[in-house]
C-alpha positions as CSV (number, residue, x, y, z in Angstrom):
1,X,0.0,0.0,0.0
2,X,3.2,2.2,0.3
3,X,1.8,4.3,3.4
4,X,3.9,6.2,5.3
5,X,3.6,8.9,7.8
6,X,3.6,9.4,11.6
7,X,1.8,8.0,14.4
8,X,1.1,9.8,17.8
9,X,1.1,7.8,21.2
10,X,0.2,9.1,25.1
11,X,2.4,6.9,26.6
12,X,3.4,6.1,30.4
13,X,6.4,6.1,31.6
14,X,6.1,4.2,35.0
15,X,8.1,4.9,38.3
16,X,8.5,1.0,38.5
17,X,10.0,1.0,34.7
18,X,7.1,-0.2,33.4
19,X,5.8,1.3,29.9
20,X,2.3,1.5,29.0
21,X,0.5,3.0,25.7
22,X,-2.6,5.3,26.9
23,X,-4.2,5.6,23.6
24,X,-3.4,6.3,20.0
25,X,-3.2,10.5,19.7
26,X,-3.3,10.1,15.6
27,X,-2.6,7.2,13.8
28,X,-2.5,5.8,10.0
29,X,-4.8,2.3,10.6
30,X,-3.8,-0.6,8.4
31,X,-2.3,-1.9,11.1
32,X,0.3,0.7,11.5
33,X,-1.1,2.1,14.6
34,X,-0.6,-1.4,16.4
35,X,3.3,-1.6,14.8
36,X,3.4,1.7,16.7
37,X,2.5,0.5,20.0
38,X,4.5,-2.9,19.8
39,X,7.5,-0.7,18.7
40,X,7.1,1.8,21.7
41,X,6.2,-1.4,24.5
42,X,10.1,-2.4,23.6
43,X,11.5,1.1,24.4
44,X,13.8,1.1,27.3
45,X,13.9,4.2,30.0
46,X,15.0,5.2,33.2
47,X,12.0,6.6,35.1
48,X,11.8,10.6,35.8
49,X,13.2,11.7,39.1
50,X,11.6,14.5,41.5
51,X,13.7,15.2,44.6
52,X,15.7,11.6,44.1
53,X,12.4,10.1,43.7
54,X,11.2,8.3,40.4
55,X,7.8,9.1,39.7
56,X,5.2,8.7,36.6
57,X,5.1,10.8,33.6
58,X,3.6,11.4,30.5
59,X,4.4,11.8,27.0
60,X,3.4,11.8,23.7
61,X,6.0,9.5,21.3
62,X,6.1,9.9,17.9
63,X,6.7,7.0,15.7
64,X,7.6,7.7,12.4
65,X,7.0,5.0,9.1
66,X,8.6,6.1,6.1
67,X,9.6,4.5,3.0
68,X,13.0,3.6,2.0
69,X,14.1,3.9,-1.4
């Protein structure tokens, strides 16, 4: 189908290291959108720190499917 484009993910990123995808901000379908989230449940992180303390956060990841040529 030669699609290409970017999909948007709220991810969180857990104190406990855990990573888990809140819902697809804007995504392509056929399938893409659940390459995405497979993609992102592989990334690796160290947790956010306030005052020495991890904690939660948010963010929105951006996963970009382009074509190679």
């Amino acid at each position: 189908m030669k699609l290409q484009g970017e999909v948007l993910l709220e991810v969180l990123f857990g104190a406990n290291g855990q990573l888990h995808v809140s819902r697809v901000v804007r995504g392509l379908g056929h399938g893409l959108d659940e390459a995405a989230s497979a993609a992102a449940n592989k990334m690796r992180f160290k947790p956010a720190m306030r005052s020495g303390v991890p904690v939660d956060s948010t963010a929105v990841v951006h996963v970009v499917f382009q074509l190679a040529y």
